[in-house]
C-alpha positions as CSV (number, residue, x, y, z in Angstrom):
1,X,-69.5,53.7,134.7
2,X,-71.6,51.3,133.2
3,X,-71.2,47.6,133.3
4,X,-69.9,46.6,130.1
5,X,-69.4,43.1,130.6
6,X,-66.5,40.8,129.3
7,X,-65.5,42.7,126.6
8,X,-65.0,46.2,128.8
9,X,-61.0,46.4,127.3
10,X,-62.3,45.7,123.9
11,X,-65.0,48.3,123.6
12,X,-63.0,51.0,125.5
13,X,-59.8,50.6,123.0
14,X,-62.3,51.0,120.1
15,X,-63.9,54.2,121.3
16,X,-59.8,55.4,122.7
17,X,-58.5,54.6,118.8
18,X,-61.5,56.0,117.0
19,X,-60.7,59.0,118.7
20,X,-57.4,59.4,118.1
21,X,-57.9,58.6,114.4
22,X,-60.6,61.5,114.5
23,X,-57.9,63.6,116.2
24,X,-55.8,63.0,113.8
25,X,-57.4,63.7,111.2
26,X,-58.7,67.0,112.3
27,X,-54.8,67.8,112.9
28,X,-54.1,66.9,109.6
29,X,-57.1,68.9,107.9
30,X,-56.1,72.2,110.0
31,X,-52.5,71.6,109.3
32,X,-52.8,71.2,105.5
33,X,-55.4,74.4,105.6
34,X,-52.7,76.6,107.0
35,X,-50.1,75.2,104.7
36,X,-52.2,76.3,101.5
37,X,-53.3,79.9,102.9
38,X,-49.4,80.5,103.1
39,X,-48.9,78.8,99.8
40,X,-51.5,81.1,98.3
41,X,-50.6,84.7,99.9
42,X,-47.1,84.3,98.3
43,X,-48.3,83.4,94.8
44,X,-51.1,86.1,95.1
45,X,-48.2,88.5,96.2
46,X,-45.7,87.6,93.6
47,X,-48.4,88.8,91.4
48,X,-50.2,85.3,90.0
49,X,-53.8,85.5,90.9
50,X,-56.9,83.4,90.8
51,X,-58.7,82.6,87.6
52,X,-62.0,83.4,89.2
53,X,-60.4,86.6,91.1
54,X,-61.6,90.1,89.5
55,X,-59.5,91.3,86.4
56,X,-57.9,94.5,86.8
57,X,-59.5,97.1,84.6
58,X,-58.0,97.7,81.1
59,X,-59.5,99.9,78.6
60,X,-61.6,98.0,76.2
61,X,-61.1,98.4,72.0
62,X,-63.4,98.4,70.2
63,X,-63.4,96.0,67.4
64,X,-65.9,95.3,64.5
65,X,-67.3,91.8,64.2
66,X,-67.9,90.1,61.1
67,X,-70.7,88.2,60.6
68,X,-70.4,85.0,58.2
69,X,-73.5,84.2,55.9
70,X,-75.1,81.0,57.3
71,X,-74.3,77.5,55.6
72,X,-77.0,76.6,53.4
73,X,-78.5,73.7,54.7
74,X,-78.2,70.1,53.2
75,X,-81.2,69.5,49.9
76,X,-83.4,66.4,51.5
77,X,-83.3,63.6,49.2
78,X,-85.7,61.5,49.1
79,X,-84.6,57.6,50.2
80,X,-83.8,55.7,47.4
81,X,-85.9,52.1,47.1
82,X,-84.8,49.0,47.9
83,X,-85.0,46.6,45.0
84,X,-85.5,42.9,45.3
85,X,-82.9,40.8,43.5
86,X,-83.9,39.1,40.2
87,X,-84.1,35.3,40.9
């Protein structure tokens, strides 16, 4: 092991808690990821699904679409000009 001085007990605890907080952690990420799988298998299978999951296939109608005549656009006036006050 390499000679790490004076502050040996210092240095080692830093490395021993910095890997138990990354341990942890890791637990905690794995742990919640499990937890939602489950979560989402029993919505999925009580029938609510996903936005982004496919749509089930429906016939389509067929409906007519009504165009609307465009908005005329706004007349351009010309800018009116500032006058001066009389003095």
């Amino acid at each position: 092991m390499p000679d790490l001085g004076p502050h040996a007990a210092f240095i080692v605890g830093a490395y021993a808690i910095a890997f138990v907080v990354l341990g942890m952690l890791t637990l905690i990420t794995v742990v919640n990821d499990r937890k939602q799988a489950r979560i989402l298998i029993e919505l999925e299978r009580k029938g609510i699904r996903r936005r982004s999951a496919a749509k089930p296939l429906t016939p389509r109608v067929k409906t007519k679409i009504i165009k609307s005549k465009p908005a005329r656009a706004a007349a351009k006036r010309k800018p009116t000009p500032v006058r001066k006050p009389r003095t």
